[in-house]
N, C-alpha and C positions, 0 to 999 in steps of 0.2 A: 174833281175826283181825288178821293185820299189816295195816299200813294201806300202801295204792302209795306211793312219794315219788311227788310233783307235779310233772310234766316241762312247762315252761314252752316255748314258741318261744322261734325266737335272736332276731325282732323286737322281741319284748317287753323282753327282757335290752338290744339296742341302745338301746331307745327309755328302760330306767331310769338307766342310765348316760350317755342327755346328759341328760337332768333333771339328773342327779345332779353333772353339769361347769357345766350353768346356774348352780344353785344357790351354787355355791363360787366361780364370776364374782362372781353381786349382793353374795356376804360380803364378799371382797375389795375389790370397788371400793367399798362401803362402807363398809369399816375407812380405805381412804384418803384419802376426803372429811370423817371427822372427824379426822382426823390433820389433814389440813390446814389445816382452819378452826380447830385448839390452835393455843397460843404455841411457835413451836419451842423446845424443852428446851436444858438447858447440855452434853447429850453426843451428842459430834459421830457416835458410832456408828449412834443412832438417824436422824438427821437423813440420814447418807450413806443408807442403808438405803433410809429412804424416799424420798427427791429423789436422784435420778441427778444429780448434776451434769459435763457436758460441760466438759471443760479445752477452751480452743485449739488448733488442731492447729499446733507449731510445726515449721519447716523443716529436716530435719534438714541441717549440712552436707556439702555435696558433695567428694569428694575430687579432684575436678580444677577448676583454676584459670578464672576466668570472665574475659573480658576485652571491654573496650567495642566496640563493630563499629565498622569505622572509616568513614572519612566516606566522601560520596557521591562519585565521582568526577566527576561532572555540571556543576557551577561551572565546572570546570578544560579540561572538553572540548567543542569546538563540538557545536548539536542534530544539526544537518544534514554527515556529512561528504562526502555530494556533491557540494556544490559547487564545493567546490577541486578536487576530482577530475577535475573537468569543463573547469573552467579549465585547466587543468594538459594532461590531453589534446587539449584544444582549440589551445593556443598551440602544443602538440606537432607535431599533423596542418596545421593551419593558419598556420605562422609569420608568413604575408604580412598575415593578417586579408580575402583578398577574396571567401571563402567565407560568412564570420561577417556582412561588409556586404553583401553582394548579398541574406540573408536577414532583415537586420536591421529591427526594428522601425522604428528611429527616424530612416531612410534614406529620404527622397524616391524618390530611382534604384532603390531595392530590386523584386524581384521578389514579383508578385502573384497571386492566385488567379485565374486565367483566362487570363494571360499564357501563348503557347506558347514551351517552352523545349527547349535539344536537349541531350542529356549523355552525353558522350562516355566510353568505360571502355577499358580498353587490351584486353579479349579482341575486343570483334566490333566493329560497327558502329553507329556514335551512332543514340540514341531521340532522336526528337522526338514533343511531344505537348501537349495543353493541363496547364496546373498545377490539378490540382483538389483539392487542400491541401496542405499544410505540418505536420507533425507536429514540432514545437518539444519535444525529450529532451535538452537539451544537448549532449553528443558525438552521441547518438546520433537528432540531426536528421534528420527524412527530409523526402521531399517524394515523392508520386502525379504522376502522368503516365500522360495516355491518349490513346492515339495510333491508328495503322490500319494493320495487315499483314494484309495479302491482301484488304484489303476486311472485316477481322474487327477488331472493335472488340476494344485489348488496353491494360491497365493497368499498370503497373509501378513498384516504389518504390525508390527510389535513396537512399542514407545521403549524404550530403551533403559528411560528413569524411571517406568513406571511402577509405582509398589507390587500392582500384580504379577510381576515379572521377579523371578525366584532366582532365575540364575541362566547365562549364556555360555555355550561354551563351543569351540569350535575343532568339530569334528575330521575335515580333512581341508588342507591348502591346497591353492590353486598352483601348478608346478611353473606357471606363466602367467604376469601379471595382466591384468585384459588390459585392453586399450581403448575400453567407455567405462564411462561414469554409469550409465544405464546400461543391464543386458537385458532387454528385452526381446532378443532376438532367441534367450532360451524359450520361446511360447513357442515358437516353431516345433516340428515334429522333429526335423532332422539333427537340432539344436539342442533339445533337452534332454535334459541327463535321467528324467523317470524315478526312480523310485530312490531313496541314498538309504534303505534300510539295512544294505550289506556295508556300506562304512561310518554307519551307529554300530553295528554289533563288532564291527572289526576295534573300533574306537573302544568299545566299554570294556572288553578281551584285553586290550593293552594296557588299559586303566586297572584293571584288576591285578593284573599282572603284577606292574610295578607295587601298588599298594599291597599284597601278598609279600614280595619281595621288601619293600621296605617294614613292614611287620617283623619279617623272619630277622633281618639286621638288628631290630631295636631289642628282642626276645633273646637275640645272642647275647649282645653286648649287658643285658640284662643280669644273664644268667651266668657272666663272665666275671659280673660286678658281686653276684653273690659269693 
């Protein structure tokens, strides 16, 4: 009788074949743990063979020219160039300086936060109103004012340098300096002062006054001379 050939699974064939990659691992890592614990020999074939040795990775040269960065320009240039800027348009708008002192810091006579001031602009007719801050931007100075048309509480902000701006002038001091920077607390009802058109007409009455009176001294002294 012929005998069957013996038809195995393809598991089994997988599973003899990594036995059979195991086995030839443990040989190998074996053969190079006594390799390594021998004296290396006098030929360099073997030695390369077995120790991989890593050169240095050296730089290969570039064919374009490398050159130093050059310096910071920072030393040579002020941090801040706004400030000259500022100056610069400020002397421009302002030649006189009586804009710059009426708002200035370090001015006794200066105008303050609660004082009512009136500001005149060449299209309509001058605001008046309380001063209820002062926004200090260099040129672009402003100042709030709030005042009363129709009975309707109305805010407004005026640039200070600005050409539209004809002329400031301050109508009545505050008899007590406030104690903020912002009053925003004149929006309240109990707070605001309402309308300031009886201390414009008190204000241009005294204005008149004086300029009458100094007229009449200069017509004397005139007429004294004749």
């Amino acid at each position: 009788m012929n005998a069957l050939p013996i038809r195995r699974p393809l598991g089994c064939l997988k599973t003899i074949l990594r036995q059979t990659r195991y086995h030839r691992q443990i040989q190998r890592t074996f053969a190079t743990e006594t390799s390594s614990s021998e004296p290396p020999t006098s030929t360099p074939s073997t030695t390369t063979s077995q120790f991989r040795l890593h050169k240095p990775k050296t730089h290969k040269p570039t064919p374009f020219a490398v050159y130093a960065p050059p310096s910071h320009p920072a030393p040579t240039t002020p941090k801040d160039p706004m400030p000259p800027f500022h100056a610069a348009s400020i002397a421009t708008l302002d030649p006189t300086g009586a804009r710059t002192a009426l708002f200035s810091k370090s001015r006794p006579d200066r105008a303050k936060v609660g004082d009512v001031l009136m500001v005149t602009t060449h299209r309509g007719e001058p605001f008046a109103g309380a001063l209820m801050q002062i926004r200090r931007r260099g040129v672009d100075t402003a100042i709030q004012l709030r005042g009363n048309l129709m009975k309707t509480g109305v805010e407004m902000w005026f640039k200070i340098y600005s050409p539209a701006v004809m002329g400031i002038d301050i109508i009545w001091r505050r008899p007590k300096r406030a104690r903020r920077a912002r009053l925003t607390y004149l929006r309240k009802k109990k707070h605001d002062m309402g309308s300031v058109d009886h201390l414009v007409w008190a204000w241009k009455r005294e204005r008149s006054q004086l300029r009458s009176s100094n007229k009449g001294k200069h017509l004397g002294t005139v007429f004294e001379s004749s």
